[in-house]
C-alpha angles and dihedrals in degrees: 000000000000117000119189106186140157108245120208126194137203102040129136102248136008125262148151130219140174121271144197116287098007096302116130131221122221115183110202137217096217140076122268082240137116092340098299103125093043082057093058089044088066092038097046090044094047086056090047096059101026107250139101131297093248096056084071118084134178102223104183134356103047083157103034137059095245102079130177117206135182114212116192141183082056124091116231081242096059095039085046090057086042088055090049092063087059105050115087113245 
């Protein structure tokens, strides 16, 4: 499945949160320096839909907040139903 997200470093947890059309938010418990918060972003997202590490790939803006990731091992359906769980009602 393709994920497009703003990703925001520097908080104090992480978290990820709904966003306008259809773009998601991730705030990220890691510095904008040397890759590191990039590297909690896959692992955070890997926890989030329940596959390794290496299904998760980070497809475009390694530099930048807009980022464009592929996650695989995971159906759009099921990452669909684990989205859901995330968007406020």
């Amino acid at each position: 499945m393709m994920l497009h997200l703003q990703a925001k470093p520097n908080a104090r947890h992480n978290q990820l949160l709904p966003g306008p059309a259809g773009r998601w938010t991730v705030r990220l418990a890691a510095p904008p320096q040397d890759g590191k918060a990039n590297a909690v972003l896959v692992a955070f997202l890997a926890e989030v839909f329940g596959v390794a590490k290496s299904n998760v790939q980070l497809l475009s803006g390694h530099t930048a907040p807009f980022k464009k990731l592929e996650i695989t091992g995971i159906s759009e359906e099921e990452g669909a139903a684990v989205l859901a769980r995330y968007t406020v009602a």
